[in-house]
N, C-alpha and C positions, 0 to 999 in steps of 0.2 A: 185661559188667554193671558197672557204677559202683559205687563203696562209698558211704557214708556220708553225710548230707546236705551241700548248697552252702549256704555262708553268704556273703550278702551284706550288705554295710556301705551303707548308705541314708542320706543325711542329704540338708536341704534347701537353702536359699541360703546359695551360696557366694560372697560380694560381697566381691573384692579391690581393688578402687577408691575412688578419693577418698581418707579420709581415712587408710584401711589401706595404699593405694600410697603416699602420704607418710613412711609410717614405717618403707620397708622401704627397701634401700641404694640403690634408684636410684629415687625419685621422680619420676613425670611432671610434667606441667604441671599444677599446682593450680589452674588460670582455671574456675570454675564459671559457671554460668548461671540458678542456682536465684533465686528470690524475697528469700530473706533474704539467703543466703550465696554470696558470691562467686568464695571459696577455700577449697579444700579441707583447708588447714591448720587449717580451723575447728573441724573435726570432732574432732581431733586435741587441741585446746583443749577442747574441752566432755567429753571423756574423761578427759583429765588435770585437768579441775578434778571432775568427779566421783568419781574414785577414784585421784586419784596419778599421779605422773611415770611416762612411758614413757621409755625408753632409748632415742635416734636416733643411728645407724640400728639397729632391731633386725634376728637374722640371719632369714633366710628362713622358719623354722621357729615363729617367736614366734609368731603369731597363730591355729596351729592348738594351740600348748600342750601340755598334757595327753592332748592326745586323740591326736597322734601312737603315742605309745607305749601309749595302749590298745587300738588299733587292731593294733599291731603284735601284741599279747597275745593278741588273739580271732584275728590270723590268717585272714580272711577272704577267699574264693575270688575276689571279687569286689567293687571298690571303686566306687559310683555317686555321683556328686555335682552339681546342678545349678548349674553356673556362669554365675553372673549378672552377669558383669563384660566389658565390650568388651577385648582384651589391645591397644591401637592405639598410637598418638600421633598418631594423625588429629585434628583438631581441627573438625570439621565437625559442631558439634552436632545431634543429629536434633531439626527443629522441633516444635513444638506439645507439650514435654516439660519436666516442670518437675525431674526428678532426672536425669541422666547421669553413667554408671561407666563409667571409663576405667582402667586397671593398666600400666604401662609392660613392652612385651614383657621390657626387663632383667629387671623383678619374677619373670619365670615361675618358677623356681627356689621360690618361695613357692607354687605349686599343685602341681609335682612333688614336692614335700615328704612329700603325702599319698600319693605313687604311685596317681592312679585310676585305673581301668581305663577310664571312660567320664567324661565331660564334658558332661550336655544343655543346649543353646543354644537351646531351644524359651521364649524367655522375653522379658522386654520390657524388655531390658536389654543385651540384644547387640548389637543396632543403636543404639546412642545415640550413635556417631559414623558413622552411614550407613550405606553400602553397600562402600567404603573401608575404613573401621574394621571391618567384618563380616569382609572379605577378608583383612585383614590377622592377624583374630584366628582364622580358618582356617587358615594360613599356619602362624602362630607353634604353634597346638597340633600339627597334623600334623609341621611340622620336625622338635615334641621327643616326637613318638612316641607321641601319645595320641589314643587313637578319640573322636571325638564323633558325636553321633548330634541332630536336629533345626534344622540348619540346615546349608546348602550355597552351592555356585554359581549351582544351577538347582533347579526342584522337584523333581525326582529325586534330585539328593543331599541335598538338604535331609530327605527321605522315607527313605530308606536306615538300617537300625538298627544300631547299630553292634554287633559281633561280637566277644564273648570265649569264646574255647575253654577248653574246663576240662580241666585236668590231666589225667580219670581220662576222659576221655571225653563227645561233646555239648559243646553251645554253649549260652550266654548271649545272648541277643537284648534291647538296649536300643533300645525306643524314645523317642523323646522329641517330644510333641505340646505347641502352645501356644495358648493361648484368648484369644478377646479379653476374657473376664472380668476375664482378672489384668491388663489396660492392654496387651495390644502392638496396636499399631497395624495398621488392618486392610491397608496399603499396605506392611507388613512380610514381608508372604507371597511367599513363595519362588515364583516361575512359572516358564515355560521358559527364558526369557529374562533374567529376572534374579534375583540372590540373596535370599536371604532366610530365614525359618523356615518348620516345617508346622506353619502356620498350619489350624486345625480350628476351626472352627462347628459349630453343633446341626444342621445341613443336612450338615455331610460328617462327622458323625461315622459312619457307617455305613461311611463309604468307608474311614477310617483303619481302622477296626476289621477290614475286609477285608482290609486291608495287612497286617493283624499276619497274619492268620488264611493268608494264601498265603504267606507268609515262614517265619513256622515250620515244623518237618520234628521226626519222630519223634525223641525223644531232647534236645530242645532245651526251655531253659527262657524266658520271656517275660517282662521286665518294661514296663509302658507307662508313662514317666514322664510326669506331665502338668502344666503349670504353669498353674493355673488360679482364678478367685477373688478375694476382697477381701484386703485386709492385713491387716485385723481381725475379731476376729470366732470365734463355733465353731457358728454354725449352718453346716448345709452342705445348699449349694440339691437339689431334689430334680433337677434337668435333671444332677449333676454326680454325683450316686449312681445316677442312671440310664446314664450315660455308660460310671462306673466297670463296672458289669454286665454291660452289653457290650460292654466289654474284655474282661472275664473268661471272658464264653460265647463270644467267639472263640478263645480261645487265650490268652490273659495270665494270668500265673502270679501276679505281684504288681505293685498299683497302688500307683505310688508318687507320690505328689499334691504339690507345693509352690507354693508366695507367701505363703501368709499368712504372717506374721513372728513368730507362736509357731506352736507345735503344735496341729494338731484332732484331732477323731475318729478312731477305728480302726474297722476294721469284718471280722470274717471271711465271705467271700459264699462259698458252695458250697465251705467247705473254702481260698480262697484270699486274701492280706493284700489288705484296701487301706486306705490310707494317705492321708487326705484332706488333709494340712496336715502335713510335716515341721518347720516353723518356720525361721528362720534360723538359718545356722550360724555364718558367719563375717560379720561387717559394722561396721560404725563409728557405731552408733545411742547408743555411751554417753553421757548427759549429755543426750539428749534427753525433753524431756516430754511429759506430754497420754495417755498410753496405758497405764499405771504398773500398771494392775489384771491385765492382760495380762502382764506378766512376760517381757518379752522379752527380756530377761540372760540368761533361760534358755534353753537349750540339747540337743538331745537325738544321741545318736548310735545308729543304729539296726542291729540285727545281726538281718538274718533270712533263719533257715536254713528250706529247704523239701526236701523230698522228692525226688531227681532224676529218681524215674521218672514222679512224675505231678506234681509241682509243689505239692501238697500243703504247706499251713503248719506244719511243726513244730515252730518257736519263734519268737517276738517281743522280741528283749529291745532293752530302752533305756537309757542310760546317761546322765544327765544330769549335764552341764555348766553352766558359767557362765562369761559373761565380764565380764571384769577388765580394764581397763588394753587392751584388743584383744588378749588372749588368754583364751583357756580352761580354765579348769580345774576338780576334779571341785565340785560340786553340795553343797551341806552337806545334811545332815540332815532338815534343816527344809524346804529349800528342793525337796528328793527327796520329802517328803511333799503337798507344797504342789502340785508336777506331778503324782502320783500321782491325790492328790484330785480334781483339775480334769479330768484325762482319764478319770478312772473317773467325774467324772459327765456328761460333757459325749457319752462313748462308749458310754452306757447303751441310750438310745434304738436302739443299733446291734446292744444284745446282747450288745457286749464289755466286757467287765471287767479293770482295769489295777489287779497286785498288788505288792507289795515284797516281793524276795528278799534272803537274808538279807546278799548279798554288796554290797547298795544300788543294783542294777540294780531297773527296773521292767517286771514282765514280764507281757505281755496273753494275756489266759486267755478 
């Protein structure tokens, strides 16, 4: 018998590319392909003229900041983070794409930083230097000893969840599913034959949901990570709360939802989280305009513990951050009541209520 509940660390895009690979000690090849911008040192430029000189090269650890050692604080059983970044120096843009993230394998030391336990690649940012750069970023994670789960060689490994064993006994099952809502390309999917992601439609989602539901085994806990969705935005379509529910009646313990580039709705369904929109975590959006109401400096880092015998929610807490300069640090006051606000009302329609504890976390009730 297990003690105690599992706490899991949830956050959503983790974008180490462009303008963040630039400013770590071995910088790739800054040659973009975007519409305005060419090179990646730009980005790098529109941060430092919005909030101040960064330090080059900074160490490995800078652009996760603050949240390292809070992380380290809460001690969590279990580290999840969707990486949205190609790790390559392939140079073979994926066509018809007007952003590509690239991170130079040197940079890896900047994602071991965090120690995750898991990595999902189910997103539309993995392949943006092909099929090459996919290989290559398979390669680099497996070498340095971290599971990912939502893309492979062939659709079977692509489909495979990746497996953490817990100290006291039972497993963690991540899976990791990608939509073509959030932009990946529907030529992205993983077949027999060749690599790619699990790639899910409103036609297979039934089939994924069965994948979780024969995979699981008594004693084990399920999260379905999904990258799905617009950038913008807190409505959340009904096809994608539909989706989330049957995940959960097959067996998934907690949905954990990301793209959008702030935070959405919470929702508790029969006792279990889901998580329609984590927001970004780590990226190089400073100094950019046009979306200013949305807040997407801000930041959250997610700690939630559930029950290990039945997966049950027992706590939701959020920590919000901010970033600075491409790093992060803690949330002022204002800026903690200001997320609060928004997700308590944006979460209402759902049932859930997002309160302030006294310690400046934000905890969903």
């Amino acid at each position: 018998m297990r003690g105690g509940p599992v706490t899991l660390f949830l956050c959503g895009d983790v974008m180490l590319g462009r303008g963040v690979d630039q400013i770590l000690p071995y910088p790739g090849d800054p040659a973009l392909q975007e519409r305005w911008i060419r090179d990646a040192r730009a980005y790098v430029d529109l941060a430092e003229t919005a909030h101040g000189p960064i330090p080059q090269p900074v160490d490995f650890s800078w652009p996760w900041g603050d949240a390292l050692e809070l992380l380290d604080a809460a001690a969590p059983d279990v580290r999840v983070l969707n990486l949205e970044t190609s790790i390559t120096r392939a140079d073979e843009f994926a066509p018809d794409k007007e952003v590509h993230y690239r991170m130079n394998p040197a940079n890896l030391p900047c994602l071991t930083a965090a120690r995750p336990d898991v990595c999902v690649l189910a997103n539309n940012h993995v392949l943006d230097f092909g099929r090459r750069g996919l290989g290559e970023t398979l390669t680099t994670l497996a070498d340095a000893g971290l599971r990912t789960a939502g893309a492979g060689h062939n659709a079977v490994a692509a489909r495979q969840p990746a497996i953490v064993p817990l100290p006291g006994g039972g497993r963690v099952l991540v899976f990791s599913f990608g939509m073509p809502t959030s932009g990946i390309p529907y030529d992205w999917a993983a077949t027999d034959e060749l690599p790619g992601v699990d790639f899910v439609t409103q036609r297979s989602q039934t089939a994924a949901a069965d994948r979780l539901h024969q995979a699981k085994r008594p004693g084990d806990l399920a999260v379905a990570s999904i990258h799905w969705g617009s950038n913008w935005g807190y409505d959340v379509p009904t096809a994608d709360i539909r989706f989330a529910h049957v995940l959960i009646d097959a067996g998934a313990d907690i949905v954990h939802g990301h793209s959008s580039h702030h935070p959405r709705p919470a929702e508790v369904y029969r006792g279990k989280l889901v998580l329609y929109g984590c927001g970004d975590f780590i990226d190089d959006y400073e100094g950019i305009t046009g979306y200013e109401q949305y807040r997407d400096d801000l930041r959250l880092l997610h700690l939630v513990s559930v029950d290990p015998e039945n997966g049950l929610l027992l706590e939701a807490r959020m920590i919000p951050l901010q970033a600075r300069r491409m790093r992060l640090r803690p949330a002022s006051s204002r800026d903690t009541e200001w997320l609060r606000t928004t997700l308590d009302r944006v979460s209402d329609s759902f049932g859930t209520r997002i309160t302030a504890a006294p310690d400046g976390t934000l905890v969903l009730r």
